[in-house]
C-alpha positions as CSV (number, residue, x, y, z in Angstrom):
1,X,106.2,81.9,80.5
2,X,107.6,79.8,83.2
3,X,107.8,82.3,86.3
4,X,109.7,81.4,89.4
5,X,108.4,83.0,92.8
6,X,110.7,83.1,95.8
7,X,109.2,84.6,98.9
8,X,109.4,83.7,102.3
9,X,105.9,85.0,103.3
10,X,103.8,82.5,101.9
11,X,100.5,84.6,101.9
12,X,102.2,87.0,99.7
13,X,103.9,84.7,97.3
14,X,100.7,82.7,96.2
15,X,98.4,85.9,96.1
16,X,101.7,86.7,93.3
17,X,101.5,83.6,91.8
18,X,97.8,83.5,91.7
19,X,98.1,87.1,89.6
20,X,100.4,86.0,87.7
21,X,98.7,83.2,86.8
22,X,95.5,84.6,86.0
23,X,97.9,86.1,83.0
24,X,98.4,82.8,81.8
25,X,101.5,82.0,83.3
26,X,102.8,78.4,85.1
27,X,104.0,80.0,88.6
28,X,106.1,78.5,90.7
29,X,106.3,79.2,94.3
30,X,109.1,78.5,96.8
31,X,109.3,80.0,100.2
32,X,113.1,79.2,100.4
33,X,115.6,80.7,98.4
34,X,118.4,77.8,98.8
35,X,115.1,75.7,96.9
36,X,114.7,78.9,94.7
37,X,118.3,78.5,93.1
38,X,118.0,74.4,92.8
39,X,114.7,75.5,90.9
40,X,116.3,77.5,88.1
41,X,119.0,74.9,87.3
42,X,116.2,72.2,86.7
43,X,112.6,74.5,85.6
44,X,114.3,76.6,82.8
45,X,112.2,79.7,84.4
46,X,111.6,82.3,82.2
47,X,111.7,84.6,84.8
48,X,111.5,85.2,88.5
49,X,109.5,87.2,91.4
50,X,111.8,88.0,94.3
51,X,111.7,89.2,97.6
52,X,114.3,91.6,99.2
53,X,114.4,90.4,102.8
54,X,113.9,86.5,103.7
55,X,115.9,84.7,106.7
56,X,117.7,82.3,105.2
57,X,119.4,84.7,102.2
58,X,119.0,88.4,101.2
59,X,117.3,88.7,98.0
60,X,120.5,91.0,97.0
61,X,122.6,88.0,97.6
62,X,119.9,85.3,95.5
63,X,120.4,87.5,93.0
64,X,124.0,87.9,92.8
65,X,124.3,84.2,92.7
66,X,121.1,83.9,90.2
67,X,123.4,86.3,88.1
68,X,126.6,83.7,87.7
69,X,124.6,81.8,85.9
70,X,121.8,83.6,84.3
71,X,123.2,86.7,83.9
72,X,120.4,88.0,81.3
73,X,117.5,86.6,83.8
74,X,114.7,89.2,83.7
75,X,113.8,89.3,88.0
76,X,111.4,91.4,89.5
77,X,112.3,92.6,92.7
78,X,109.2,92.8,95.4
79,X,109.5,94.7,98.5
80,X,107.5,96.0,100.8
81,X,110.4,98.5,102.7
82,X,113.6,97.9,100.9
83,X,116.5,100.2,101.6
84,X,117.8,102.8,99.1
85,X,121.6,101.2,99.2
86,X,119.2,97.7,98.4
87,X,117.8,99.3,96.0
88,X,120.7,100.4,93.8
89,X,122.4,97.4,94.6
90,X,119.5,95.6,92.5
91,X,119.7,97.9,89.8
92,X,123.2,97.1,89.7
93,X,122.5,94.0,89.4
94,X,120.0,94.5,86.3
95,X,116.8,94.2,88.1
96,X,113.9,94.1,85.3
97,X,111.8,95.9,87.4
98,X,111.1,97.2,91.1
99,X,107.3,96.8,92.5
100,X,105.9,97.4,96.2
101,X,105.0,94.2,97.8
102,X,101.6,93.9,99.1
103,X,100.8,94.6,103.0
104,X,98.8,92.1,103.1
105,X,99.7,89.1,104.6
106,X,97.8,89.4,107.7
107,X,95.4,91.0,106.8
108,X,94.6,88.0,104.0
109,X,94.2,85.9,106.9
110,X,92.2,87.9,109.1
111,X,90.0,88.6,106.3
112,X,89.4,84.7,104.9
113,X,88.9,83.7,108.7
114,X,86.1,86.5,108.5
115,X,84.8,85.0,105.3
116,X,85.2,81.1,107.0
117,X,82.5,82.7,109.5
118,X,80.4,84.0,107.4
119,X,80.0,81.4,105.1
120,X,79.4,79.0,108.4
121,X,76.7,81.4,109.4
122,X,75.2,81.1,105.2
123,X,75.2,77.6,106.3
124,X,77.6,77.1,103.5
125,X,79.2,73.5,104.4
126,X,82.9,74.2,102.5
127,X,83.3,77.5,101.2
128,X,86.4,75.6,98.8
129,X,84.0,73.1,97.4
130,X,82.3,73.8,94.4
131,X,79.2,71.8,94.9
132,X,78.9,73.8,98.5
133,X,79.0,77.2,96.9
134,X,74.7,77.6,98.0
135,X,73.6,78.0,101.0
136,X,72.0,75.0,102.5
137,X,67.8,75.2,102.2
138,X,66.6,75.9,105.4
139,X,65.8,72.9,107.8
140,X,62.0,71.8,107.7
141,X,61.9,73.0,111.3
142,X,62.7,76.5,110.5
């Protein structure tokens, strides 16, 4: 399935998007959802991720004008503290499904600038390179 993430909290959309890929999906992520809606008129999503509360656009209101057009679109709703009236506004709208949106985002990046330091202190070059996965032999000096 072609899955269309929109989330404003970029942390959180690509830990989505890397779950749902790791079912075999082709994810894409957008952080906009002016970019979201330009997406489904050209990707032919099969179905889409979406946040409740970005700047730009409610996710209430993406999906009332994701609706006009693909009125049978199964969307996901992700929140993380949506309100009730929200809530049964999405339903209204034919939300597939509700789920709790991970509190994670800082503490992702805490936690991978812990792992950065750690892997400096293995000796470990480039944590992302896959010929740097091994810590470096000690130096003849050691």
């Amino acid at each position: 399935m072609r899955i269309l993430v929109v989330d404003d909290e970029i942390v959180v959309a690509e830990l989505l998007a890397d779950a749902v890929r790791s079912q075999g999906h082709e994810v894409t992520v957008v952080n906009d959802p002016h970019e979201g809606l330009r997406l489904l008129r050209q990707l032919g999503t099969d179905a889409v991720f979406l946040d409740v509360y970005m700047p730009e656009m409610s996710g209430i209101e993406f999906l009332r004008r994701l609706r006009r057009t693909h009125p049978t679109l199964p969307v996901i709703l992700v929140t993380g503290q949506a309100r009730p009236d929200d809530i049964d506004e999405a339903r209204r709208l034919g939300v597939a499904d509700i789920v709790e949106k991970p509190r994670c985002s800082g503490a992702v990046s805490i936690r991978m600038r812990g792992a950065e330091v750690f892997a400096r202190d293995l000796g470990v070059a480039s944590p992302s390179s896959a010929t740097n996965l091994h810590p470096r032999p000690p130096s003849p000096s050691a």
